[in-house]
Every structure is written in structure tokens, then in C-alpha cells.
N, C-alpha and C positions, 0 to 999 in steps of 0.2 A: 137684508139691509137696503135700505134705499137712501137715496143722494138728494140732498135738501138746500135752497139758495137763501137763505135768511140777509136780510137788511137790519142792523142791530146800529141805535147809536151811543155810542162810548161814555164811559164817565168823563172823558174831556171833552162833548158835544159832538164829535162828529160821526159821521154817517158812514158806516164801511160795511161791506158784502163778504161777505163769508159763506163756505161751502162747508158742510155738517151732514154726516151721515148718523143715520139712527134707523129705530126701526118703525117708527110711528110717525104720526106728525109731532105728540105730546113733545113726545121724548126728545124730538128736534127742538122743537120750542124751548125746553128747557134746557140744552146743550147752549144752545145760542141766547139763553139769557147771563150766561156766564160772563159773557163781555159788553155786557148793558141792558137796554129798553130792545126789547124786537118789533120791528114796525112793520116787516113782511115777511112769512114767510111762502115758501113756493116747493112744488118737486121739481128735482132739475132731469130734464131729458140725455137720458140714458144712451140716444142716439149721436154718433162722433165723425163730424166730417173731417176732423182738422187730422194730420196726421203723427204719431208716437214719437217718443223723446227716442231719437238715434243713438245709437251705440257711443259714437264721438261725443254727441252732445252730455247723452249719461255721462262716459271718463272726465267731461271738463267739470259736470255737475259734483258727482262722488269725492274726486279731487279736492273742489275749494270748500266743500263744506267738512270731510273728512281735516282738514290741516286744519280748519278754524275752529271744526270742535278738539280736537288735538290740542290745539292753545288757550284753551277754556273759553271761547266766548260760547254766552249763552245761545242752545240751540234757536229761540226764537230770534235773537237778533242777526244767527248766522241765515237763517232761511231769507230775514228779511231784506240782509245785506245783497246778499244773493238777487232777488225778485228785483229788488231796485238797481241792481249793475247792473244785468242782464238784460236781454231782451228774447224774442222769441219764444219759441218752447221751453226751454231751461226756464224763463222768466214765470211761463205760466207754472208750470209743475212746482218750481218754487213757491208760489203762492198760494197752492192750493196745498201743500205741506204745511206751511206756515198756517193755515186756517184750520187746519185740521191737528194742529199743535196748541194753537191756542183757544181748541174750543174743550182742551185736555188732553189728549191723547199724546202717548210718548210719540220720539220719535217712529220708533219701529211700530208703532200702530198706525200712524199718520203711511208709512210707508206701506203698507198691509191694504189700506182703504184707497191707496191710491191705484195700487196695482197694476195689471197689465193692462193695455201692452207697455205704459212706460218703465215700470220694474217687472220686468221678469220673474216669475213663481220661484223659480232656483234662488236668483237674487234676494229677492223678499225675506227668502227663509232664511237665508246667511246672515243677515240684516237682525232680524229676528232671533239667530241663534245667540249670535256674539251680543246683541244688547242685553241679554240677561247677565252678563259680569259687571256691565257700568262700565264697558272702552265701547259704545256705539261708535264711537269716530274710527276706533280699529277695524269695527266691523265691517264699517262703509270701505275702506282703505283696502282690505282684503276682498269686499264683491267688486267693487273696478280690478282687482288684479286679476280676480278669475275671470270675469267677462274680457279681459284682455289675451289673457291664457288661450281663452276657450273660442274668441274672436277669428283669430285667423285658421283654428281647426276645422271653425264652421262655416269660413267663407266660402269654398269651395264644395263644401261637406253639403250644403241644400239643392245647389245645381246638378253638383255628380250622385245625386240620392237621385235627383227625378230622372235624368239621364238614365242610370243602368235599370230603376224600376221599368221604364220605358223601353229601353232595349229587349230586356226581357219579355215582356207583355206583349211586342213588334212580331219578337222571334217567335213565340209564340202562337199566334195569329195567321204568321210566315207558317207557319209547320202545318197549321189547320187547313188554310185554305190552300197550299201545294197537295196533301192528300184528298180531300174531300171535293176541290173543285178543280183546278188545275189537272192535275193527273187523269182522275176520271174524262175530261172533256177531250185530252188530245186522247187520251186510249180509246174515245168513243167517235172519233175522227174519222170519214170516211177512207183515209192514207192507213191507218193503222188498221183497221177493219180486213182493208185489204191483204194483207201482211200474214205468213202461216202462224198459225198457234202460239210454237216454238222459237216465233224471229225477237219478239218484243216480250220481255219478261222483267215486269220490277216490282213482282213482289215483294222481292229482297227491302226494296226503296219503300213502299208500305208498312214491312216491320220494322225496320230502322227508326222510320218516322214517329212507328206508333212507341215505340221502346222511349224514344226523347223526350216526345209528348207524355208518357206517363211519369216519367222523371222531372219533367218541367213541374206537372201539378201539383206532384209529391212535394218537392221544393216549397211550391205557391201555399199548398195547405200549412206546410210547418211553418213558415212565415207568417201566415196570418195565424196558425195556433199561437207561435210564441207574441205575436200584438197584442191577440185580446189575455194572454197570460201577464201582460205585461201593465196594459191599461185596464181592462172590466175586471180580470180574475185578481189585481191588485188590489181594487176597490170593494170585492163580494167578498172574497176571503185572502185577503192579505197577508196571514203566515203563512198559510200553507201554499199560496199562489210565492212568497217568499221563500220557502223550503226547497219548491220546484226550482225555480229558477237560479237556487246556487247550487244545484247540481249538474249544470249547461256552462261547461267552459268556455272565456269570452263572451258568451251570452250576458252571464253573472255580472261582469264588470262594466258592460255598456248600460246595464238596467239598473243597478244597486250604490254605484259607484260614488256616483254623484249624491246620492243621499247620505252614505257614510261619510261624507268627507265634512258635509253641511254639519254633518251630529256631533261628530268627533270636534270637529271644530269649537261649536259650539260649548262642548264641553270641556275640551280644555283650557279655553277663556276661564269658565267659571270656577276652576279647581286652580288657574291660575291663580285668579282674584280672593280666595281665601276659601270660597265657599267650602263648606264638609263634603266631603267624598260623597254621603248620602243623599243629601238633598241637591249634589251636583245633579249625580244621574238620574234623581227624582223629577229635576226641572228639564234636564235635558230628553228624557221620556216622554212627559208632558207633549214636549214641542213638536219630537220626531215625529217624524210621517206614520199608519199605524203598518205595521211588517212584523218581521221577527226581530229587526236591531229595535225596537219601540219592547219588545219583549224579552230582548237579553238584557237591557237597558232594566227594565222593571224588574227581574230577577236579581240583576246583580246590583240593585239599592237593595232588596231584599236580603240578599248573602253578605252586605257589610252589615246591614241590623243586627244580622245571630253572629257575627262576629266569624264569619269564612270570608276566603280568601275572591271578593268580588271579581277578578279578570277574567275566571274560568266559565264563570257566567255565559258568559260573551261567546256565544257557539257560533255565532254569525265571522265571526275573523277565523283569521289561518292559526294554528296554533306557534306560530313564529311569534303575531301578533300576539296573542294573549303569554307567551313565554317572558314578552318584552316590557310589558304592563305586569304582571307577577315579579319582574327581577327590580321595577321601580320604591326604592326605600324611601323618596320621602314626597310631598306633595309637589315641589319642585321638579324631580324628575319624570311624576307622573304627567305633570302638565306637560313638558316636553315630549315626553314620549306618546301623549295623545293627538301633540301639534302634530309630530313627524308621520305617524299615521296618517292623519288626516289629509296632509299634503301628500301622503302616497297615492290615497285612495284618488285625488285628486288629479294625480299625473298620471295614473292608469286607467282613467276616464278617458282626458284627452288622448292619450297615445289609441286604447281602445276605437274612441268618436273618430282618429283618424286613420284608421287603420281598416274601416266598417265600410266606407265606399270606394276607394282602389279594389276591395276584396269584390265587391258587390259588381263593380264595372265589370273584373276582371273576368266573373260567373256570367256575366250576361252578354259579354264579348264573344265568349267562347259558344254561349248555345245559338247567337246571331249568327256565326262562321256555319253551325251546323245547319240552322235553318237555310243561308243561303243555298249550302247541299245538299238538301234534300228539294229545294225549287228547281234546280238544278237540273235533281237526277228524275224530278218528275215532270219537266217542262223541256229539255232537250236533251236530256239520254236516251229518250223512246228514238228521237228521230236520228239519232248515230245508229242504234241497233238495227233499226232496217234500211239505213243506208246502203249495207250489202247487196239487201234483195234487189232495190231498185237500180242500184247501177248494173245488178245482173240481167 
């Protein structure tokens, strides 16, 4: 898709700019003749100096248009109220919503093309999930609460991520260059040379080192196994890179969590709003990410068709969860008992997201302390051991 700047003038004469994504010129062309005469069009440059709608900014954004679509005003005239009170960024993004609304596009598709970095991928998809019941303004309402939720998990959560990576990687490096280069240079010291056989001995301090160091690596490879399980092997084979991964406790909950909570959500929006159990989990399928919930999801519309009991579907939940969804009698309950979920999966994210770098400090603190002993014991423990000789 490409980003397009049309100059269109209106059936009441005037001249306004509008920003139209398509995938052609044609196709632009014809997108922006929707709101009149086209007198220019252009591509617009993909490259961005200015800088991303802020987290604050987004909460004041989400806020006034979530409450104004909540009291029915039309989404166009909410975006445009917005662009006109506003200034700043808020002002722009509002604008560029608003053109992207009235060149057709729903709300939630106008939010989709706008994308990151002003809405966030997570955001977008919530956005996305809950507009398929017709409450978009509830949807809005609920991504400022979870970017609020999830805000101050991750204030700290970016800095103490690079921190303990860093420690680690330090201690590391620490460990390498005290065995390989340190140690060997005082052992090959003319002081030490001179010294019997038997005065200076640290071999001990070499295997220690080297036991750490193969423990560090081990550590570093699982790490980066479970990344690219997380990111490429999500992307090439997504169920069964899904399968793996919820058999990794904790692991499970930092990688999966956030996306259940998005689906479920979504979904029981729409089973609130009347939709059929069927064509709930059929839309809700559709949308989700593709994994194994994208595939319990398509199962269990399939197990309401032949007329079985769809929750058991759902292998991807704990069977407390699918116990709770089976004992639901009527479409009310189920709606609720999909909210309540979904705000589980949601607070076991965050508790998980902050619970992942105190742990991660905690592990890289401790092999820094060993690195510093092993510098240590290979930079002046040689020269306490032949301390004896020379003062004899």
C-alpha cells in the first residue's frame, strides 16, 4: 500500500488536501474522487522527521473521542472537532484520521493505515477487535486503559531490559578476557616465572571460569532460541511454533498473553452484541493473529455447526477456562465469562511484563558478582600465593 496526497475540490467549491492510501495511483485517484473534482495528485514521502503521538497525548486523544463517540456524535464530525480544538500532534493525527474516514474507510481501518508508531500494533488490533460489534467508542475506551495498565509496567521495563542485557554481556566479556588475557599475562610475568612450580596454582580459577562461561552461553543460546521461536518461528510456522511455546511456563504468558486477551475481547464484544455464537468465532478467527488460538477459534465455529459443545474446542486455555465457558447457559453469561477471561489474560501479561526484568537484573547481577571473582582470582590471587616465597 502506498500513501497518496490528493488536492480534491468539494461540491461546495473548496479546495482541501486529503491523505489516501491505495495501492496504485488509479485506485487513489478514484478513492479521492469520492469527495469531488481531483486536481492533484502526488506520493507522499514515507520518510518522517517530526516525532510520534505520546502516550499522554494518545490517553487525551482515545478519551475525547471515545466519550464523543459514546454520545453519538458522528465519527466524522468527532475527528473533526478534535483537529480543530487541538493543536500539535493530536491535531495532526486527528486529521489524517478524519481523511482517511472520509475517503471511506471505517474508523478501525482509518486506525490500521494510520499505524505505528502513532498507534501501536497491540493497540490497533483492540481497536480492530472490539469495532466488529458496533461499540468502536468502547473499543477506544478500553485501548487507553490497557496502554494505561501496561504504561507504567513498561516505564521501567525498557531501561532495566537494556541494563541487565548489558550486565550480562559485561560479565561476560569480564570472564573472557580475565582467563584468555589477564591471567595468562601475569602467569607469564617475569615475578611469576620466577616462582617454583607448586607456589602459584589456578587452575581451579580456569575451571570455574570456564564452567560460568559455558553456563552463560547456554543461558545466551536459549535466549535467543526462544526469540526467534517467538518472532521468525511465529511467522514460518505459527502452530506449532504456538504449541512449543505453551509448554514453556511463564515463557507461555509473556509471549501469548497479550494476544488472548485482544481475541477474547474482541469476541465477547460481539457475542455481547447479539451476533451468533458461529459467525462470533468465525469473525473473531478471521482477525486473530494466525497460531493455534486462530485454530481453536476455527475448530470451535466448526463444533457449533455439527451441533457439539464448542468450549472444548479451545485446547489453547487451561481447562478451568474452557470448564467456565461449558457451565455458561446463555449468551449473556457467555459474554461475561469471555470479558472476565480476557481481562485475566490481560493481568497476567502485565504481572508476567513486570515480573521478566527484576528476574533478568536479578540473573545478571549475580554472574557480574562472579565475573568480578574470577578478575579477581586471576589478577591478584597469583600475587598473594607467592607472597610467601618472596618474603621468605
Amino acid at each position: 500500500m502506498r500513501a497518496y496526497i490528493a488536492q480534491v475540490v468539494t461540491r461546495s467549491g473548496a479546495v482541501r488536501t486529503m491523505e489516501v492510501v491505495a495501492e496504485n495511483d488509479q485506485v487513489a485517484t478514484s478513492i479521492a474522487r469520492r469527495n469531488g473534482r481531483v486536481l492533484s495528485l502526488r506520493r507522499k514521502s514515507q520518510f518522517r522527521l517530526g516525532k510520534a503521538l505520546s502516550p499522554a497525548e494518545r490517553q487525551i486523544f482515545f478519551t475525547r473521542l471515545s466519550a464523543m463517540l459514546a454520545s453519538r456524535v458522528g465519527t466524522s464530525d468527532a475527528l473533526r472537532l478534535i483537529r480543530d480544538t487541538f493543536s500539535g500532534k493530536i491535531k495532526e493525527v486527528a486529521g489524517r484520521l478524519l481523511n482517511f474516514v472520509e475517503s471511506g474507510e471505517d474508523l478501525a481501518g482509518a486506525f490500521q493505515k494510520v499505524g505505528s508508531p502513532d498507534f501501536p500494533e497491540a493497540t490497533v488490533a483492540l481497536i480492530s477487535a472490539g469495532s466488529r460489534s458496533g461499540e468502536t467508542w468502547r473499543a477506544i475506551k478500553d485501548a487507553a486503559d490497557l496502554e494505561y495498565q501496561l504504561a507504567s509496567v513498561k516505564k521501567g521495563a525498557s531501561s532495566g531490559l537494556l541494563v541487565g542485557i548489558g550486565s550480562f554481556i559485561f560479565a561476560g566479556l569480564t570472564i573472557v578476557v580475565s582467563t584468555l588475557y589477564v591471567g595468562p599475562k601475569i602467569m607469564e610475568s617475569p615475578l611469576m616465572k620466577a616462582m617454583p612450580s607448586d607456589a602459584v596454582d589456578i587452575g581451579w580459577v580456569n575451571t570455574t571460569a570456564a564452567v560460568i562461561g559455558y553456563i552463560m552461553a547456554v543461558l545466551m543460546v536459549v535466549a535467543l532460541g526462544m526469540w526467534g521461536l517467538a518472532s521468525i518461528g511465529r511467522k514460518l510456522v505459527p502452530v506449532r511454533a504456538d504449541e512449543l511455546i505453551l509448554r514453556i511456563p511463564y515463557y507461555k504468558d509473556l509471549i501469548l498473553a497479550r494476544n488472548n486477551y485482544i481475541t477474547l475481547y474482541g469476541l465477547s464484544l460481539l457475542v455481547k452484541s447479539g451476533v451468533r455464537t458461529e459467525e462470533a468465532l468465525r469473525l473473531t478467527a478471521d482477525g486473530a493473529p494466525p497460531g493455534a488460538l486462530q485454530r481453536d477459534l476455527r475448530n470451535a465455529a466448526h463444533a457449533v455447526r455439527i451441533g457439539r459443545p464448542w468450549a472444548q474446542a479451545l485446547q489453547t486455555f487451561h481447562p478451568t477456562d474452557r470448564a467456565a465457558l461449558t457451565s455458561a447457559v446463555d449468551r449473556e453469561q457467555i459474554a461475561n465469562t469471555l470479558d472476565n477471561l480476557a481481562r485475566q489474560y490481560r493481568d497476567l501479561y502485565a504481572q508476567r511484563l513486570a515480573s521478566f526484568v527484576p528476574l533478568l537484573n536479578m540473573l545478571s547481577a549475580l554472574f557480574l558478582s562472579l565475573a568480578g571473582g574470577i578478575l579477581f582470582a586471576q589478577s591478584i590471587l597469583p600475587m598473594l600465593m607467592a607472597s610467601p616465597d618472596l618474603l621468605g
